[in-house]
Backbone bond lengths (Angstrom), bond angles and torsions (degrees), N, CA, C in turn:
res aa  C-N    CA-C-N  psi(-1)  N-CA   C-N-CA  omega(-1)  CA-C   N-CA-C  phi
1 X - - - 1.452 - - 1.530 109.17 -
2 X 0.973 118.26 152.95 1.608 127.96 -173.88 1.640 105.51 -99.17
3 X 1.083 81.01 142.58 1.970 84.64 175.09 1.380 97.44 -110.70
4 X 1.791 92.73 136.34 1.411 134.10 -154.39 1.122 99.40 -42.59
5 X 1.820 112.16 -57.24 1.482 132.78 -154.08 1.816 103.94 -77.87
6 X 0.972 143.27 -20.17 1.073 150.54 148.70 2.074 107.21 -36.40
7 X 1.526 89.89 -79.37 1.145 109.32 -174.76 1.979 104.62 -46.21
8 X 1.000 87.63 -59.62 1.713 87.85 177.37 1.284 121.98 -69.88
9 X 1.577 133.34 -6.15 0.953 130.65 155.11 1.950 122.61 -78.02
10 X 1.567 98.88 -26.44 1.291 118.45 -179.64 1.767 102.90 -56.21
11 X 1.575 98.38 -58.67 1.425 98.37 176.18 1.078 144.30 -62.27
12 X 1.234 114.94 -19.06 1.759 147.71 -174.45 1.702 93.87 -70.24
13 X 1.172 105.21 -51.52 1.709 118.54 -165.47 1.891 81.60 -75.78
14 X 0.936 133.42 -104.35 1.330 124.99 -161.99 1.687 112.43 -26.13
15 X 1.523 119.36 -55.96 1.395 102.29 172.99 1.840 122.40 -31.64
16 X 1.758 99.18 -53.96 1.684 110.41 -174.19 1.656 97.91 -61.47
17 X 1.001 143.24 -45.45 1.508 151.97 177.20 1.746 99.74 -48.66
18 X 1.261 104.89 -50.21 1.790 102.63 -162.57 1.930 87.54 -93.49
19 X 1.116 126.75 -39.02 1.817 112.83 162.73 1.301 121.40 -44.54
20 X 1.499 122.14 -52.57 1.387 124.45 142.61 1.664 125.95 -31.49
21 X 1.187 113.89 -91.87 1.769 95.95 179.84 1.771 111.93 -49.53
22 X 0.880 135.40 -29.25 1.806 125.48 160.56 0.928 107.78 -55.49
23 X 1.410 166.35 -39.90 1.257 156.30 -169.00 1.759 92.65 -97.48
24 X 1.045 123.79 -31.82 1.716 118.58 -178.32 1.329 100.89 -66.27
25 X 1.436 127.41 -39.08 1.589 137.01 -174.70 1.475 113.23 -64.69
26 X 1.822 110.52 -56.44 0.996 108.74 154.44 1.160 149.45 -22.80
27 X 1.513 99.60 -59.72 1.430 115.50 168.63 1.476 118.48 -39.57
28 X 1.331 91.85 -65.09 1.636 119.24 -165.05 1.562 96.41 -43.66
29 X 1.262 95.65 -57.41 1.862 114.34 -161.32 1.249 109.88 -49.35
30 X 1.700 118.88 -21.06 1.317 119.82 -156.82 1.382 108.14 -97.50
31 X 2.109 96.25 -31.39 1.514 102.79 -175.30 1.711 103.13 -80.05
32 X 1.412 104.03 -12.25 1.710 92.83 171.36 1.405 117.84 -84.85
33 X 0.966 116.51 9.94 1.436 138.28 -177.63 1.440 102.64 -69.94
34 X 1.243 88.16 -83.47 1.848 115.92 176.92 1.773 110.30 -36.28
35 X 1.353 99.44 -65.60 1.599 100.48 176.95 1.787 108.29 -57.34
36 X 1.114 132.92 -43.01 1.389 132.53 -159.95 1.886 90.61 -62.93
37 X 1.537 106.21 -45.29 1.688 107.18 -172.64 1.495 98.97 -51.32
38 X 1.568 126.78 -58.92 1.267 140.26 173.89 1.749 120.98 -27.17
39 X 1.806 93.27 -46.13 1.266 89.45 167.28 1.169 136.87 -90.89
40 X 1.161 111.76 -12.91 1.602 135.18 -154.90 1.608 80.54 -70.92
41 X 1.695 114.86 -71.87 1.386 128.25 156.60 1.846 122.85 11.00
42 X 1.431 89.64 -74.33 1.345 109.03 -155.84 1.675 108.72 -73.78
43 X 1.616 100.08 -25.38 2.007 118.43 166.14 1.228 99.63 -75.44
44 X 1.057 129.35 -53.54 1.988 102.54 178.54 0.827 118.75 -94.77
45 X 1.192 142.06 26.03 1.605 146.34 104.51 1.671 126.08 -41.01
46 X 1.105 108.62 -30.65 1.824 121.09 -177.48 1.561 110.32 -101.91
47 X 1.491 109.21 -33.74 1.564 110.72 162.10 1.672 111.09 -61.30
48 X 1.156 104.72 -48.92 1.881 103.46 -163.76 1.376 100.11 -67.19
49 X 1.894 108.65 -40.04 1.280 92.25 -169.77 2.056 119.77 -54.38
50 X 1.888 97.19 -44.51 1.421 94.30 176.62 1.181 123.07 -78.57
51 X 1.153 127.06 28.45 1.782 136.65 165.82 1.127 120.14 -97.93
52 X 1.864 109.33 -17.93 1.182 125.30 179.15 1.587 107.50 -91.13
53 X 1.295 104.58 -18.41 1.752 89.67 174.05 0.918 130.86 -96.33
């Protein structure tokens, strides 16, 4: 049989592990944010330009 406190310490550590990659995702998500505006940008810039020719 497993002792409880083991087990519940086991999980505690994986919760802080998976709180960690959520805030890493976050992160990420936010800096893909930024670039997507960048690109979004840089396509209607390349549309107008070939509408103009």
């Amino acid at each position: 049989m497993k002792d409880i406190y083991e087990v519940l310490r086991k999980k505690q550590a994986q919760q802080a592990q998976l709180g960690k990659q959520i805030e890493a995702l976050q992160h990420a998500a936010e800096e893909l944010r930024n670039v997507a505006h960048l690109l979004d940008g840089e396509e209607e810039e390349k549309d107008s330009a070939v509408n103009h020719v």
